[in-house]
C-alpha positions in Angstrom: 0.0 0.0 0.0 2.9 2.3 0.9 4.1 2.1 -2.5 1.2 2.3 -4.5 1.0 5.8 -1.8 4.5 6.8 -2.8 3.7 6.8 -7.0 0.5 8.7 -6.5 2.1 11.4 -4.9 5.5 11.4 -7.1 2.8 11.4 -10.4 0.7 14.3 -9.0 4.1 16.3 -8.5 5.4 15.5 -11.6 2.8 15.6 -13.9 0.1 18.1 -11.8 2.0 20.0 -9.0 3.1 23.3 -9.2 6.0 22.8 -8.2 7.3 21.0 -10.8 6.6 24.6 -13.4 9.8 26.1 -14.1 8.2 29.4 -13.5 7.1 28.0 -9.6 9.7 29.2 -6.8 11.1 26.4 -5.0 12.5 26.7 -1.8 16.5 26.1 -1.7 17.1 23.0 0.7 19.5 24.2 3.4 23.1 23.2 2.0 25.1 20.7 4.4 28.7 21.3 2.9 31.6 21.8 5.3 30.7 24.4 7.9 33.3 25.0 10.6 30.5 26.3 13.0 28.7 22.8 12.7 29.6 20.1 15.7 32.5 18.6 15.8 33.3 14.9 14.8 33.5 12.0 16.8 35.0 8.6 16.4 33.9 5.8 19.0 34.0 2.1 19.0 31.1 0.4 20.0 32.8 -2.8 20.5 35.8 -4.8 19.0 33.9 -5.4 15.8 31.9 -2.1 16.0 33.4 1.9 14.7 31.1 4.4 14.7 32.0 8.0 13.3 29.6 10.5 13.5 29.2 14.6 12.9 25.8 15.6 14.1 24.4 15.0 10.7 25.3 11.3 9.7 26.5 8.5 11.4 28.5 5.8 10.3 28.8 2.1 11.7 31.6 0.2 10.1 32.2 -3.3 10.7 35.9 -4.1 12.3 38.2 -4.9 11.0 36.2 -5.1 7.7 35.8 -2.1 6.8 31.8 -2.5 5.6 29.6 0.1 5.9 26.7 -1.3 8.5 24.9 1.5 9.0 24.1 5.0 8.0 21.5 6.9 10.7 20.1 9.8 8.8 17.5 12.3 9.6 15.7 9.9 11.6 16.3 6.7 9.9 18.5 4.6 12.2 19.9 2.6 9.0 19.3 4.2 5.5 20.9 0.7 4.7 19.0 -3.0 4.3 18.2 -4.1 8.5 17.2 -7.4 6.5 20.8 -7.7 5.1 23.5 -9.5 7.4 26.5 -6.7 7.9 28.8 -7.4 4.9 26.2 -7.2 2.3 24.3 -3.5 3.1 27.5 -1.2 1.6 30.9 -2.8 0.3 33.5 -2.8 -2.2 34.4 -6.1 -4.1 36.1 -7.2 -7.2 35.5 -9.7 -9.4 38.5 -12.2 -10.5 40.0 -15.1 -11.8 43.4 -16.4 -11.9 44.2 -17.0 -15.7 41.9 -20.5 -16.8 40.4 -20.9 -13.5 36.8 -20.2 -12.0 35.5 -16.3 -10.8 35.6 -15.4 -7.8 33.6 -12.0 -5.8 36.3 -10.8 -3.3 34.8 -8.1 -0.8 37.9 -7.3 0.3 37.5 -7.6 3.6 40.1 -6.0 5.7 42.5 -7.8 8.5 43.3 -4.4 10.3 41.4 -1.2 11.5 43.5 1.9 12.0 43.1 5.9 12.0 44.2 8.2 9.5 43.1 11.0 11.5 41.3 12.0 13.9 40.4 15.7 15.5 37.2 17.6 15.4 37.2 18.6 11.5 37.8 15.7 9.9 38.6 11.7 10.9 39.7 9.6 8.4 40.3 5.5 9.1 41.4 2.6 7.3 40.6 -0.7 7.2 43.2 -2.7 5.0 44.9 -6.4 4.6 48.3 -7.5 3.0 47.8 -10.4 0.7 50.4 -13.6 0.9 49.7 -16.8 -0.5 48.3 -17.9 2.9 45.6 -16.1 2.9 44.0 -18.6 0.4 42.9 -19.1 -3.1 39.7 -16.7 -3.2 41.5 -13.8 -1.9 42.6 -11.7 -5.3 46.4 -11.2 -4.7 46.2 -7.9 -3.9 47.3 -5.4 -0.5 43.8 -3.2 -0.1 43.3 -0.6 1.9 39.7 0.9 2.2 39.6 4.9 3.8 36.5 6.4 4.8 36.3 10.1 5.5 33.7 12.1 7.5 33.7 15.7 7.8 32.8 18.6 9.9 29.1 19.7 8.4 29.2 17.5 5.9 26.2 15.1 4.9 27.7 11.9 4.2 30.7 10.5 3.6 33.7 10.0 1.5 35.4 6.7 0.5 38.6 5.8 -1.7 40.8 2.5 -2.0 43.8 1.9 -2.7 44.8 -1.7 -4.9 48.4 -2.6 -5.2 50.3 -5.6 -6.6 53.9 -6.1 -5.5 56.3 -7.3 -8.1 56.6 -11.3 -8.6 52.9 -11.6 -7.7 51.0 -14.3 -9.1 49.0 -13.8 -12.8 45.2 -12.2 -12.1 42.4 -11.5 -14.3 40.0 -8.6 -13.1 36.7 -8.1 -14.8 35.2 -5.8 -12.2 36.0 -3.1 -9.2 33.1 -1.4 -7.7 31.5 -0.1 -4.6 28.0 -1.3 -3.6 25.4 0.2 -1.2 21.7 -1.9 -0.6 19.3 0.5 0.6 16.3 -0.3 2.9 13.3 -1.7 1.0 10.3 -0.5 2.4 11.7 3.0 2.0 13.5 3.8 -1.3 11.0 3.2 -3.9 12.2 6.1 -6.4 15.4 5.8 -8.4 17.0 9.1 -10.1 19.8 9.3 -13.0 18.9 12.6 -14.6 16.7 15.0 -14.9 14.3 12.7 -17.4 15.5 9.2 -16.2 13.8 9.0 -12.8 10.8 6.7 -11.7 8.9 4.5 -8.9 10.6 1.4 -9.3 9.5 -2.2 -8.6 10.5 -4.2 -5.5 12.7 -7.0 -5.3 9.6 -9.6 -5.0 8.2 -8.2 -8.3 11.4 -9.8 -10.2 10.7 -13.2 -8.4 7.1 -13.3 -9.3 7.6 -12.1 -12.2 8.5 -14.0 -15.6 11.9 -14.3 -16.7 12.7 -13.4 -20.1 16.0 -14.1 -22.8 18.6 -13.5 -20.2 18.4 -13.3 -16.3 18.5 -9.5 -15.7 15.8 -9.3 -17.8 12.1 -9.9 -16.3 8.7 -9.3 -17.4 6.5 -7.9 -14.5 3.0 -9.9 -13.9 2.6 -9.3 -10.4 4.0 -6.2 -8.7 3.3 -4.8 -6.0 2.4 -1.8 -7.3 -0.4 -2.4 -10.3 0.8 0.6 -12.3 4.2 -1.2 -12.9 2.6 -4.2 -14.5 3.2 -5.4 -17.9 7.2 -3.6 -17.9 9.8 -5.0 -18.2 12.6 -4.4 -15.6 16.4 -4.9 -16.4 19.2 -3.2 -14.8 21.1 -2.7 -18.2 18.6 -0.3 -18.9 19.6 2.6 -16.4 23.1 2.2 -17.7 25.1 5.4 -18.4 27.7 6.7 -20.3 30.9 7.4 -17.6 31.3 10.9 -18.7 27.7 11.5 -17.7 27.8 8.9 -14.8 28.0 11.9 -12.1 24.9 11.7 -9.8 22.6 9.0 -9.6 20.4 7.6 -6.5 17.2 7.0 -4.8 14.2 9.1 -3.0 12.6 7.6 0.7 9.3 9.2 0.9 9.1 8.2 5.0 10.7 10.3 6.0 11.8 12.5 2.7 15.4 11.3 2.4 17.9 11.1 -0.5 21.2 8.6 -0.6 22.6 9.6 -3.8 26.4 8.7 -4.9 28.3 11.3 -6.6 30.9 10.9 -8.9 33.2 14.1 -9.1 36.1 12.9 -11.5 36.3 9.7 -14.2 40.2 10.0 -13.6 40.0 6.3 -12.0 37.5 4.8 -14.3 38.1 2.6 -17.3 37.8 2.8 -21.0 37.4 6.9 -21.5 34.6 9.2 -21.3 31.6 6.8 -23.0 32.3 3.4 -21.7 28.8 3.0 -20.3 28.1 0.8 -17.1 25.7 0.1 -14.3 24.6 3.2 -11.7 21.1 2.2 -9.7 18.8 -0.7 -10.1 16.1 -2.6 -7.9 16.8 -3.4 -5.5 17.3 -0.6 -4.3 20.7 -1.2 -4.9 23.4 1.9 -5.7 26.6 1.1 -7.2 29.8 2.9 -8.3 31.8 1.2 -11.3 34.9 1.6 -11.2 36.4 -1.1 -14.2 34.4 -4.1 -15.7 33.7 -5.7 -18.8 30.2 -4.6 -19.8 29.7 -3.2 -22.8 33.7 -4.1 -24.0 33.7 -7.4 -23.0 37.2 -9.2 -21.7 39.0 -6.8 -23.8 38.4 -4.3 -21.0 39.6 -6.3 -18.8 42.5 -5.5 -16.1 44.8 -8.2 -16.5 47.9 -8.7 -15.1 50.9 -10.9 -16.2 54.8 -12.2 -15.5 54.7 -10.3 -11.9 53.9 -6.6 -13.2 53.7 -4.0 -10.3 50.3 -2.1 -9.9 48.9 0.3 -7.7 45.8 2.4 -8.5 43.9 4.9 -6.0 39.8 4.7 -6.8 38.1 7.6 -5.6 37.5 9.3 -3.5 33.3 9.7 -4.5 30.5 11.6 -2.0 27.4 9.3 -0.6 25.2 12.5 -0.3 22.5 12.6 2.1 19.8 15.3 2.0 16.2 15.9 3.2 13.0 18.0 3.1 10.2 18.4 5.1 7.4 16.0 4.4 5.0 18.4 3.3 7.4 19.7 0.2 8.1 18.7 -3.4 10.6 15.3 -3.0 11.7 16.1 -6.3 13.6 18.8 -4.4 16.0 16.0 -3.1 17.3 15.5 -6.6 17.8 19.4 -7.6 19.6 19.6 -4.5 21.7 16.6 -4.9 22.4 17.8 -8.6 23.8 21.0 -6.7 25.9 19.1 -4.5 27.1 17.3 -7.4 28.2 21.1 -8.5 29.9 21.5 -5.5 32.1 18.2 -5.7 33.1 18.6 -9.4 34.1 22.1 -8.6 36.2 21.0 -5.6 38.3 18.3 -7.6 40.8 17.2 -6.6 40.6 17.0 -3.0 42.9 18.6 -0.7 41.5 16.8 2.4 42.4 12.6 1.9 45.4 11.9 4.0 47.1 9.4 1.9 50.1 10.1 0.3 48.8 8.4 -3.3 46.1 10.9 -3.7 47.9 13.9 -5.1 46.2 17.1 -4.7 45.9 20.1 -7.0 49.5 21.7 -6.4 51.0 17.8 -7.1 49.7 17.7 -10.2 49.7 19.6 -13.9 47.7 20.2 -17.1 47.9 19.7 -20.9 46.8 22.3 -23.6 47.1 23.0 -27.3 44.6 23.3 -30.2 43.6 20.5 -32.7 42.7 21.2 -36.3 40.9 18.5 -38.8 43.1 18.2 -42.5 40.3 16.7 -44.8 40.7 18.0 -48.3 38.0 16.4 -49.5 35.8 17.8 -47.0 37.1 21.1 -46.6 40.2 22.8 -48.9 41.3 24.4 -45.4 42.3 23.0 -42.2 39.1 22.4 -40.4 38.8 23.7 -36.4 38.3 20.0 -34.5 34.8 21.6 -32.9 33.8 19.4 -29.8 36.8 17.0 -30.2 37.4 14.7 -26.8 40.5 15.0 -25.9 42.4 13.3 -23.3 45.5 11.7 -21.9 46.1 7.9 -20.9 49.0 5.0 -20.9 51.2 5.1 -23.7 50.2 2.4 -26.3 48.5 2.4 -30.1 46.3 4.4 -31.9 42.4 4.1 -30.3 43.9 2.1 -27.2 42.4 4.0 -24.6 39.2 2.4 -24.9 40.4 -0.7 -23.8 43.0 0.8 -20.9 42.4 -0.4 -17.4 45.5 -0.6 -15.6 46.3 3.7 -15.2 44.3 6.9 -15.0 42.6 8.7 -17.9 42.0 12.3 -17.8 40.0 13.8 -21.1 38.1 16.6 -21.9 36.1 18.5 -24.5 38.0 20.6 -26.7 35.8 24.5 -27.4 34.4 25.3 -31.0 37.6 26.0 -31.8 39.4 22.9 -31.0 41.1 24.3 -28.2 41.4 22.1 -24.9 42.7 22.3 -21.4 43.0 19.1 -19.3 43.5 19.8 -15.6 44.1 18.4 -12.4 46.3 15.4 -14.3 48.5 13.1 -11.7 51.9 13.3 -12.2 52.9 10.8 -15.1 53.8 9.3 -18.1 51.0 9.5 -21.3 49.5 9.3 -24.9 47.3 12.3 -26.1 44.3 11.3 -27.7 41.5 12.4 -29.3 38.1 11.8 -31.6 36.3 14.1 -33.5 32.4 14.0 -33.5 31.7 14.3 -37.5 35.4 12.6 -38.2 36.0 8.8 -38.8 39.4 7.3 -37.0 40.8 8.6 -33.9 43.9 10.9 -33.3 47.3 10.1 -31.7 50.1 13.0 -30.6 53.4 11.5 -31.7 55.3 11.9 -29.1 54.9 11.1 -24.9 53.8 13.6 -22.8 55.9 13.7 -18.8 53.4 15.5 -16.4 55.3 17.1 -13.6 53.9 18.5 -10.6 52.4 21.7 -11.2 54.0 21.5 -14.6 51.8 22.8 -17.6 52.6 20.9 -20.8 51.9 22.9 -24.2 51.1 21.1 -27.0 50.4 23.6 -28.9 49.0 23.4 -32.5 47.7 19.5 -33.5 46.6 18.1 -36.7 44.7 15.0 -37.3 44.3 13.9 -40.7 41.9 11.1 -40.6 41.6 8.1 -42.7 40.6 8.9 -46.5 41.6 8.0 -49.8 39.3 9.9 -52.0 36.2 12.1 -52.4 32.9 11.1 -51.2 30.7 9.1 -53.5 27.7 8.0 -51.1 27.7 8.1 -47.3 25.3 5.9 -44.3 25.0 7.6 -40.9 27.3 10.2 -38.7 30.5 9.3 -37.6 30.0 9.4 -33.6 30.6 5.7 -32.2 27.1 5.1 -31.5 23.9 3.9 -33.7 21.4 6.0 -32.2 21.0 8.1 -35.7 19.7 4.8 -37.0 16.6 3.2 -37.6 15.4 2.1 -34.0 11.9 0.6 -34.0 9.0 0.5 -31.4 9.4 -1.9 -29.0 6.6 -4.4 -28.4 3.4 -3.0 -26.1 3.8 -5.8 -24.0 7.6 -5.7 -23.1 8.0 -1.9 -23.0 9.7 0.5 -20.1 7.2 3.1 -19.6 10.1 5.7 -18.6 11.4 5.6 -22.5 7.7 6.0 -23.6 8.0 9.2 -26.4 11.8 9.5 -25.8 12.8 9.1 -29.2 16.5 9.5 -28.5 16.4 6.8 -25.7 14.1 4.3 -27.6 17.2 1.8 -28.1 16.8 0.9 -23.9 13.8 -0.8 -24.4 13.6 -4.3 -23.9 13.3 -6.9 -27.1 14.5 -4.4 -30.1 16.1 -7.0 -31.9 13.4 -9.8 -32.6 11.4 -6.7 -34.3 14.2 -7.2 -37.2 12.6 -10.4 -38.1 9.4 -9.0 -38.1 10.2 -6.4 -40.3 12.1 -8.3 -42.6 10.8 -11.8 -42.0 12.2 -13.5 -45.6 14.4 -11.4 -47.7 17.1 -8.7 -45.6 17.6 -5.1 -45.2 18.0 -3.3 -48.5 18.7 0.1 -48.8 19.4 2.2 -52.0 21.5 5.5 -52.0 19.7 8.4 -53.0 16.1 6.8 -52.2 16.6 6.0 -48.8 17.0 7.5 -45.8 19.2 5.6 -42.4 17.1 7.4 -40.2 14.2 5.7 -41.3 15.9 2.8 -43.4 18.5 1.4 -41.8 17.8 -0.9 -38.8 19.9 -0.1 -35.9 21.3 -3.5 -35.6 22.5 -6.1 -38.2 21.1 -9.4 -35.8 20.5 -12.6 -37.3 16.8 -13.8 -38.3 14.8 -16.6 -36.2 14.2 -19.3 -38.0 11.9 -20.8 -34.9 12.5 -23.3 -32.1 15.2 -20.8 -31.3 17.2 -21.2 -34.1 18.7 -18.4 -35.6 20.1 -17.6 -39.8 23.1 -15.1 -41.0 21.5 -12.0 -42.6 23.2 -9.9 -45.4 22.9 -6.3 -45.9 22.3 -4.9 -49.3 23.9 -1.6 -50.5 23.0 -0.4 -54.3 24.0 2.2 -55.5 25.0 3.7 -59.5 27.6 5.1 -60.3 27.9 7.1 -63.5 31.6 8.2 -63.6 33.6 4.7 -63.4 37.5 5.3 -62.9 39.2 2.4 -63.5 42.1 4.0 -62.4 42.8 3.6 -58.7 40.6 1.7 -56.4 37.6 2.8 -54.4 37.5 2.7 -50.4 34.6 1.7 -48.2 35.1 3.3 -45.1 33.2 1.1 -42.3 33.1 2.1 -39.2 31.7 -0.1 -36.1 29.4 1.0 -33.5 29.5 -2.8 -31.5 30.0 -6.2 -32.4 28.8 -9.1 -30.6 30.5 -12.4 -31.4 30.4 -11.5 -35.1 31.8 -11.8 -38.4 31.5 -9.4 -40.9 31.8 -10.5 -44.5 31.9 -7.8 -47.4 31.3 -8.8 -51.0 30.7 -6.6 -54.5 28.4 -7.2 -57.0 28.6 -10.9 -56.4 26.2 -11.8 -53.4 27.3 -16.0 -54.0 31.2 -15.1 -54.2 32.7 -18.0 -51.9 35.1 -15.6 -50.3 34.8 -12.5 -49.2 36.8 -9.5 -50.5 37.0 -9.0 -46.8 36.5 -10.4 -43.7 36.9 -9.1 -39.7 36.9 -12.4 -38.5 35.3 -13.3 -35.3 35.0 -9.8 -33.2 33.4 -8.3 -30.5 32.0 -9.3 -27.1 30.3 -5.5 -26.6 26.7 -7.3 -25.8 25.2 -3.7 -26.6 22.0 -5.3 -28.5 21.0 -7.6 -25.5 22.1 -4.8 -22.6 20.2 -1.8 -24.3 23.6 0.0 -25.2 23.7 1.6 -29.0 27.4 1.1 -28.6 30.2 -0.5 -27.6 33.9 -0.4 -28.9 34.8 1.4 -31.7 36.1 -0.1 -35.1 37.1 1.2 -38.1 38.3 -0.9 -41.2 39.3 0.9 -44.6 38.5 -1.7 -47.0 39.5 -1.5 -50.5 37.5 -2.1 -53.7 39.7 -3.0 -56.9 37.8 -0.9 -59.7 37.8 -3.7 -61.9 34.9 -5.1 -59.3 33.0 -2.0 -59.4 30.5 -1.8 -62.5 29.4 1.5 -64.5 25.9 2.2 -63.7 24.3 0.2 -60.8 26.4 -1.6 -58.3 25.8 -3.4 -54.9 27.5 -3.8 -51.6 26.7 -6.8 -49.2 27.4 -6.8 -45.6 27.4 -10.6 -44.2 27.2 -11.4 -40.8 27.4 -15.0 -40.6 27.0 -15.6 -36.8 23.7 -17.1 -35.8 24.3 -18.8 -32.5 22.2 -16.1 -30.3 20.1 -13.7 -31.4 22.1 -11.2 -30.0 25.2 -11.7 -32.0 25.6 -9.4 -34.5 27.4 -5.7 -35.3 26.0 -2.3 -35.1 26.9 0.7 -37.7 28.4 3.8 -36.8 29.1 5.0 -40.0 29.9 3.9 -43.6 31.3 5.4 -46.4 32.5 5.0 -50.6 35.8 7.3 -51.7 36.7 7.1 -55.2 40.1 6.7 -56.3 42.3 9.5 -55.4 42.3 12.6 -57.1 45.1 14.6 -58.2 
């Protein structure tokens, strides 16, 4: 009943209050950032397995010597966190690893000593840590851990770093996944927040166990909620994923008493695979989780791995759990324009100058990068072209594009102005690559030479130039060149497996469950074909190039058709195709010209790709880009065609998506 309550009040203040009117006042929430008149901090210990640390505002049980969080009192709320839940499974840190061939394992990390960092009547800091030898065991990752937790004078919640660190000669470790985790209490948070438009009542844990399971486990169909108005959704964590360099701010709303736990996010510095790597944020359960590395969306390729007894040592963090409340008779939504506030605040105040250990530099310790990139495309432009909107950043030496599949170091990237022009800040001291991609530009950019960040050093690159790949002018183009598919062709999902939160959101339509079986619907004998100059991608191209179902869950190859005529035949030279990859899913990708039954290919990528994008809702995953080349005397005068094989049909989820694809002619002179 309570949360049938708590969605008729959220939908009368979203969809009739006043407050929700951008032309409505609404009150500003008292802030709770540090405030040296507020009381003092206090570290006690309950007990030998028991630290409590509190400031008048929150306070924090942690388990001994642990280092889980057991309890957060709030506002009234003794715990904040899952009562239900024994200690180590209500707010934790764990990785997930293997050693090389063998089974995974979920390591918590649990810590064998408790100490304190610091402790006075501003600030304590404590650490609860472990040093690994080969006694401890098999299913402790071979790693020294040490877990810090900071509370502050008059601030509302609390900070958290770790810091992992192999010694040299160490054993060989796989790592698919860091992350913190926090379980929140169920009969309270019922309403999860990402942004501004992704926010909802969500279901309850039971709804997912009485509910009907669909193609994969995370993915249910709900036929008996608890709440009527959530029946007939489907419910899937993968759909509340989020792009890392939007992944800032995300949590949940308790409606008794009015209370926010929201995790903030104030740098990607410690985060894998650059600024759109997506990964998890909230889900049901209600469950809020900070991801630090893993493999979704990139599959293993992502993942940290660790060989011949390489030294490693990476600091994660410090992020904000932000608590906040209102009284009960005012808009909840308030929580969340609050929180997005604080979320200001943090950002604003990166790096910290407050964490105590000697691997978190702060801003004097560390330096910045600028310059200026241009675009060279004569075939675009005559002139050098100003790389507008460019990401740029800075991560481990290694080849061209390589960032995206970095775990091991930290990444620091920005957005260059309309000019091209970047600054990258707050950078550790170091050893890097400069990167970049241009939104509207194929390829990705390299700097040619190493970049040494000093402390307080600022490193002037001065005036780039990327030249991306091209070999001729333009005949006939298919889609923007941005990484992702979402310019495509993305159909309706079906009425019965639909997320109501993506109802009329064209530009989030790919997170519904089920998109691809509507390809085989669409196309249920003959495949895609689209003709240049007639066609449109936005309307013609389907997003995804999945296999058909045959039935009884079998599954067929599909190929792609491309015609196209061409009027002025060179036979001088050869032509390009310029195909750039969105995903790919356990796929191979199979061109062919003019000759559909030609046994073999005139190319082939081979077996790529373990992205998963199509099943987890994603519209991308790693980037490819393959300059193929068409000998003229293949390509016909008048009408020609180009077909795209994928020949993997083991899952209907296997399969590529486009980013962009394009025909050069020979080269001009």
């Amino acid at each position: 009943m309570a949360v049938c309550f708590f969605f008729i009040i959220f939908f009368f203040y979203i969809f009739c209050g006043p407050a929700y009117s951008e032309k409505t006042p609404v009150r500003e929430l008292p802030r709770n950032n540090y405030s040296s008149t507020a009381l003092g901090v206090q570290l006690r210990r309950q007990s030998h397995e028991r630290v409590v640390i509190d400031n008048g505002i929150v306070e924090v049980t942690f388990s001994a010597p642990d280092g889980d969080v057991a309890g957060i009192k709030y506002h009234g709320i003794d715990n904040v966190l899952e009562t239900l839940n024994e200690d180590d499974n209500r707010g934790y840190w764990d990785v997930v690893w293997n050693t090389p061939g063998d089974r995974i394992i979920f390591d918590r990390l649990r810590g064998t000593k408790y100490s304190i960092i610091e402790e006075d009547e501003e600030q304590v800091e404590v650490s609860f840590s472990k040093t690994w030898d080969v006694s401890v065991g098999k299913d402790a990752v071979p790693l020294n851990v040490d877990k810090r937790y900071i509370l502050r004078r008059g601030s509302s919640g609390i900070y958290m770093y770790t810091i992992l660190e192999r010694l040299e000669g160490w054993p060989d470790v796989d790592m698919d996944q860091i992350r913190v985790v926090f379980k929140l209490q169920q009969e309270k948070f019922h309403y999860m927040a990402i942004s501004d438009y992704r926010q909802r009542v969500m279901p309850m844990p039971e709804d997912r166990i009485t509910g009907l399971p669909l193609a994969y486990p995370e993915a249910v169909l709900l036929t008996h909620p608890i709440n009527p108005e959530l029946r007939g959704e489907v419910d899937d964590k993968y759909q509340y994923s989020c792009e890392n360099k939007d992944n800032k701010l995300h949590g949940w709303i308790s409606e008794d008493p009015p209370v926010g736990f929201w995790m903030i996010t104030p740098s990607n510095e410690f985060r894998a695979g650059g600024p759109i790597k997506q990964d998890l944020t909230s889900h049901v359960g209600p469950t809020v989780l900070n991801m630090f590395t893993s493999t979704h969306y990139t599959g293993k390729d992502l993942r940290t791995d660790y060989r011949n007894g390489q030294h490693w040592k990476k600091v994660f963090g410090p992020v904000f759990v932000y608590l906040n409340s209102i009284p009960p008779t005012e808009n909840p939504l308030s929580l969340w324009r609050d929180a997005k506030k604080q979320m200001s605040t943090e950002v604003k105040s990166w790096p910290y100058s407050f964490p105590r250990s000697k691997d978190f530099p702060s801003g004097k310790q560390r330096g910045s990068v600028m310059g200026q990139l241009l675009v060279r495309d004569r075939y675009m432009n005559k002139r050098l072209m100003y790389a507008s909107s460019a990401y740029v950043g800075l991560a481990a030496p290694g080849e061209v594009g390589s960032w995206q599949t970095e775990a091991k170091g930290y990444q620091f990237w920005a957005q260059a102005d309309r000019e091209g022009r970047f600054l990258i800040n707050n950078v550790r001291a170091g050893v890097y690559n400069f990167y970049a991609w241009v939104p509207g530009v194929i390829g990705d950019y390299k700097g040619d030479i190493k970049i040494t960040v000093a402390p307080g050093s600022e490193f002037k690159l001065g005036l780039l130039i990327y030249e991306p790949p091209r070999n001729g002018p333009t005949i006939w183009e298919i889609g923007i060149p941005d990484r992702s598919a979402a310019e495509f062709f993305v159909p309706e999902t079906y009425p019965t497996l639909m997320n109501k939160l993506y109802n009329n959101r064209p530009t989030d339509k790919f997170r519904q469950y089920g998109l691809w079986e509507r390809y085989s619907d669409l196309y249920p004998e003959g495949d895609l074909v689209y003709n240049v100059g007639t066609n449109d991608y936005f309307q013609d191209w389907f997003f995804a190039q999945v296999p058909r179902t045959k039935g009884n869950r079998t599954y067929k190859g599909t190929t792609w058709q491309i015609n196209f005529d061409l009027g002025d035949l060179k036979r001088s030279g050869s032509y390009t195709l310029q195909l750039a990859l969105a995903s790919a899913t356990v796929a191979e990708l199979q061109v062919r010209i003019n000759d559909p039954g030609a046994k073999e290919p005139l190319f082939t990528t081979g077996l790529i790709g373990k992205d998963n994008a199509v099943a987890r809702h994603g519209i991308h995953g790693l980037y490819r880009l393959y300059s193929i080349s068409l000998p003229s005397k293949l390509v016909l005068q008048g009408n020609n065609a180009v077909y795209l094989t994928q020949s993997k049909s083991d899952s209907p989820f296997h399969g590529v998506m486009y980013d962009y694809l394009r025909l050069e002619g020979p080269e001009e002179t």
